[in-house]
Kinemage of the C-alpha trace (Angstrom):
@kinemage 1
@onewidth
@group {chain A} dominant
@subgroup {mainchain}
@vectorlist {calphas} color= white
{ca unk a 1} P 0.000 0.000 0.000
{ca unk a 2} L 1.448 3.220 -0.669
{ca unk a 3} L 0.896 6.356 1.020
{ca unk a 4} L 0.652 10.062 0.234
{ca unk a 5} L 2.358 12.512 2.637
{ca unk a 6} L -0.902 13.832 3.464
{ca unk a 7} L -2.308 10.246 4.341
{ca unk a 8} L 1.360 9.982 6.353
{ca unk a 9} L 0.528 13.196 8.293
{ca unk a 10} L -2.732 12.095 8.938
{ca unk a 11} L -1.715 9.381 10.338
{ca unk a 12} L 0.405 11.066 12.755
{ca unk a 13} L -1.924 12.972 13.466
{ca unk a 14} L -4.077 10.530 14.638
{ca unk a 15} L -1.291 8.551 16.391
{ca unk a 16} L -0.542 11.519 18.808
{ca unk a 17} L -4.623 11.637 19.705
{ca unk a 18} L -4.290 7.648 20.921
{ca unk a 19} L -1.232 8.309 22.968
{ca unk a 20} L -4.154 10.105 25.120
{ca unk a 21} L -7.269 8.283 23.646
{ca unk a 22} L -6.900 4.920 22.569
{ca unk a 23} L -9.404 2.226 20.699
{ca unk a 24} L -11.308 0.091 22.217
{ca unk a 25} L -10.056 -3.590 22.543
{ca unk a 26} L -11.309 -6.274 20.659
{ca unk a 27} L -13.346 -7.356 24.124
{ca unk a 28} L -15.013 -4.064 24.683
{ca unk a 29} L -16.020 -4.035 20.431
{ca unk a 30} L -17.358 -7.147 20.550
{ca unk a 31} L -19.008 -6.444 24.080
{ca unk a 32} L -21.070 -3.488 22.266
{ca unk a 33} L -21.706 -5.169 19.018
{ca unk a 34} L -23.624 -7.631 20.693
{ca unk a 35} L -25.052 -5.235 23.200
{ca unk a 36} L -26.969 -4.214 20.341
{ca unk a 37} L -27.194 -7.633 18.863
{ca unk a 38} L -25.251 -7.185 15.887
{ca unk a 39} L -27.889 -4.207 14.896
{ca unk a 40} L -27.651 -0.426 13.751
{ca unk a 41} L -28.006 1.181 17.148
{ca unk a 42} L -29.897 4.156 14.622
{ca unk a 43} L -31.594 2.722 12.024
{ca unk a 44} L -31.978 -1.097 13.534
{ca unk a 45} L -30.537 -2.786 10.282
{ca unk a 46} L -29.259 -6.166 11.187
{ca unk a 47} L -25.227 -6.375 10.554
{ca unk a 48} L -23.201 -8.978 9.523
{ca unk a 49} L -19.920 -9.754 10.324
{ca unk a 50} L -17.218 -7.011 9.628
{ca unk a 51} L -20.121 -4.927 7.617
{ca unk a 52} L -20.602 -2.821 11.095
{ca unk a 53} L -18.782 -0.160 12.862
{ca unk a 54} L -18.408 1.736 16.167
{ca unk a 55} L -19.389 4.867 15.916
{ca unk a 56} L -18.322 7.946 17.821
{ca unk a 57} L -21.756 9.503 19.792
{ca unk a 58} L -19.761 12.587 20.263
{ca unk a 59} L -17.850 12.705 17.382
{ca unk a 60} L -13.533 12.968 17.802
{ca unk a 61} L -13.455 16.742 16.112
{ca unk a 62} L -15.829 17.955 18.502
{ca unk a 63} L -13.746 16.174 21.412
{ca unk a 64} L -15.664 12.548 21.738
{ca unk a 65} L -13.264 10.481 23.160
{ca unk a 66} L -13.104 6.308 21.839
{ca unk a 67} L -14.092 5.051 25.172
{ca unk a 68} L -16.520 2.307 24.385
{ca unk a 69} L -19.192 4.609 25.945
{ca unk a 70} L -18.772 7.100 23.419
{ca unk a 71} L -19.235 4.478 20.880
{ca unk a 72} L -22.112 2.124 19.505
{ca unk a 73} L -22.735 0.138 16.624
{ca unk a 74} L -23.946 0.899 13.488
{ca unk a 75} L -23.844 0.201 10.366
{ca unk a 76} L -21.902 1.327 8.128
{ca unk a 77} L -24.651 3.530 5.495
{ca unk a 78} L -25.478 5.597 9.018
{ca unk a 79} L -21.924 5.494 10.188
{ca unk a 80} L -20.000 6.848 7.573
{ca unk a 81} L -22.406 8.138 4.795
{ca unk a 82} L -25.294 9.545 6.667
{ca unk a 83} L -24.571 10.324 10.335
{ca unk a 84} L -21.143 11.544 9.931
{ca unk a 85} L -20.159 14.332 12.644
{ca unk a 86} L -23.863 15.094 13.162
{ca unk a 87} L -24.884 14.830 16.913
{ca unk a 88} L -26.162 11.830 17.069
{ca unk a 89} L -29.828 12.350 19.021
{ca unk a 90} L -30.474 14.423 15.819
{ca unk a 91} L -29.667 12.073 13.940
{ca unk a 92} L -32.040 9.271 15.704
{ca unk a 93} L -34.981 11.489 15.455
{ca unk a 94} L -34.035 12.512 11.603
{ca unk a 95} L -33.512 8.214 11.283
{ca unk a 96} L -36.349 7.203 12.799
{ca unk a 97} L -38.492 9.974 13.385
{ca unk a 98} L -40.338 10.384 16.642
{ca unk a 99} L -42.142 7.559 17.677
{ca unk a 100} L -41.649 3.920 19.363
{ca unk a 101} L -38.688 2.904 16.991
{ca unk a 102} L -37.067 6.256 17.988
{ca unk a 103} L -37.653 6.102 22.141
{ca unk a 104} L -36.687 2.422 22.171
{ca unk a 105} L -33.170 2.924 20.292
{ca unk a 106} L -32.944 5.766 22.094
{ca unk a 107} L -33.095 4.354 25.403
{ca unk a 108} L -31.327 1.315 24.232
{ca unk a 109} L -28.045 4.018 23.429
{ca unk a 110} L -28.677 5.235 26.834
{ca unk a 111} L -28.583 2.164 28.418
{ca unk a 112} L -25.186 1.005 26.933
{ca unk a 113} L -23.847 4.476 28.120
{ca unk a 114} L -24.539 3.687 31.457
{ca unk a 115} L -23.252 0.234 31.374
{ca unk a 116} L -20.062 0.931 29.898
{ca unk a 117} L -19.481 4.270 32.298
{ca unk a 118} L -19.539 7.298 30.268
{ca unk a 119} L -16.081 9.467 30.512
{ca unk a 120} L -16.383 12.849 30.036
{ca unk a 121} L -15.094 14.812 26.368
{ca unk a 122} L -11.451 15.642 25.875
{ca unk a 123} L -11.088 19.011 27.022
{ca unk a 124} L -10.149 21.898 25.223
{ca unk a 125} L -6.532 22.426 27.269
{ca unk a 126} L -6.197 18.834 25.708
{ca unk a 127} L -7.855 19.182 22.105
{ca unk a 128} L -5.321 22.357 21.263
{ca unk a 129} L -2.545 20.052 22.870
{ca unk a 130} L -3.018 17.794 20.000
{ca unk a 131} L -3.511 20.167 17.511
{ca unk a 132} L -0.393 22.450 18.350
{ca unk a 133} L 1.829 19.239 18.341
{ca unk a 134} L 0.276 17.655 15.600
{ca unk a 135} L 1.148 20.831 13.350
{ca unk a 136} L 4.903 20.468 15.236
{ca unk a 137} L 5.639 17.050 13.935
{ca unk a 138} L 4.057 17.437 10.579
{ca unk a 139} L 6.139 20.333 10.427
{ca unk a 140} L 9.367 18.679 11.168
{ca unk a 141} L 7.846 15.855 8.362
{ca unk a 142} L 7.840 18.608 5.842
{ca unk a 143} L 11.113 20.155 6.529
{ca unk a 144} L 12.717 16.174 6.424
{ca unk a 145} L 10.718 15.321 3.019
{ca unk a 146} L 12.669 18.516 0.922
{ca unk a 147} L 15.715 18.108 3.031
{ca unk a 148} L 15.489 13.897 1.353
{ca unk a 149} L 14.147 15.665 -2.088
{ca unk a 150} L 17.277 17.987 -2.410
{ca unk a 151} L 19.719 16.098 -1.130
C-alpha cells in the first residue's frame, strides 16, 4: 500500500490523539456489538460480520473520546455516509423519526452508556494540545521530506 504525505501526516496525526485516547479492545467491540445484537443502534438494520462499525456519539473533532461509551454500533450507510459528525440524538430522530422505533433505540443508546461508564469529552486544554503538536511534527515531516528531495 502506498501512502501520500498527506495520508502519512494524517496518520500522525491521529497517532498523537491515541497516545491520550486509545481504541477500544477487541473485548469491549465485541461487548457493544452484541449489546446491540449485531444491529444499527440508529436505524436497527441487522449487521453482519465485519459490515458494522463503532461509531463515535460525540464525534472525535468535537472532542468525543473512543471510550466504548462514546461508541455504539452501526452500520456502516449511518456510520460513515449519513450520520457523519452530526450529533447523534439528531440524527435518531431525523432516522427514525419520533415515535416507538425512535424512544426504544434511544433508550437502548442510553442504556449502553450507562453500562459501559460514560467518561467525560477531551477538554479543550487537551484538544489544542493535539492540535499544536500535531502541526509540530508534521512540520518537522515537511522540513525532512525537501531536506530527502534535495539532497
Amino acid at each position: 500500500m502506498k501512502l501520500t504525505p498527506s495520508q502519512i501526516k494524517n496518520l500522525m496525526r491521529r497517532g498523537l490523539r491515541l497516545l491520550v485516547d486509545p481504541e477500544p479492545e477487541r473485548a469491549e467491540r465485541e461487548r457493544c456489538t452484541a449489546f446491540f445484537d449485531h444491529r444499527c443502534a440508529y436505524c436497527g438494520t441487522l449487521v453482519l460480520d465485519g459490515q458494522g462499525d463503532l461509531d463515535h456519539l460525540l464525534s472525535a473533532a468535537r472532542g468525543g473520546r473512543n471510550h466504548i461509551s462514546n461508541r455504539v454500533f452501526a452500520c456502516k450507510r449511518c456510520n460513515a455516509k449519513e450520520k457523519r459528525d452530526e450529533a447523534w440524538k439528531k440524527f435518531l430522530v431525523e432516522k427514525t423519526g419520533t415515535g416507538s422505533a425512535m424512544e426504544a433505540r434511544l433508550h437502548k443508546i442510553d442504556e449502553w452508556i450507562n453500562l459501559a461508564g460514560a467518561v467525560p469529552p477531551l477538554t479543550e486544554a487537551a484538544l489544542h494540545i493535539i492540535k499544536e503538536e500535531s502541526e509540530r511534527v508534521t512540520a518537522v515531516y515537511d522540513q525532512a521530506c525537501k531536506r530527502v528531495r534535495d539532497a
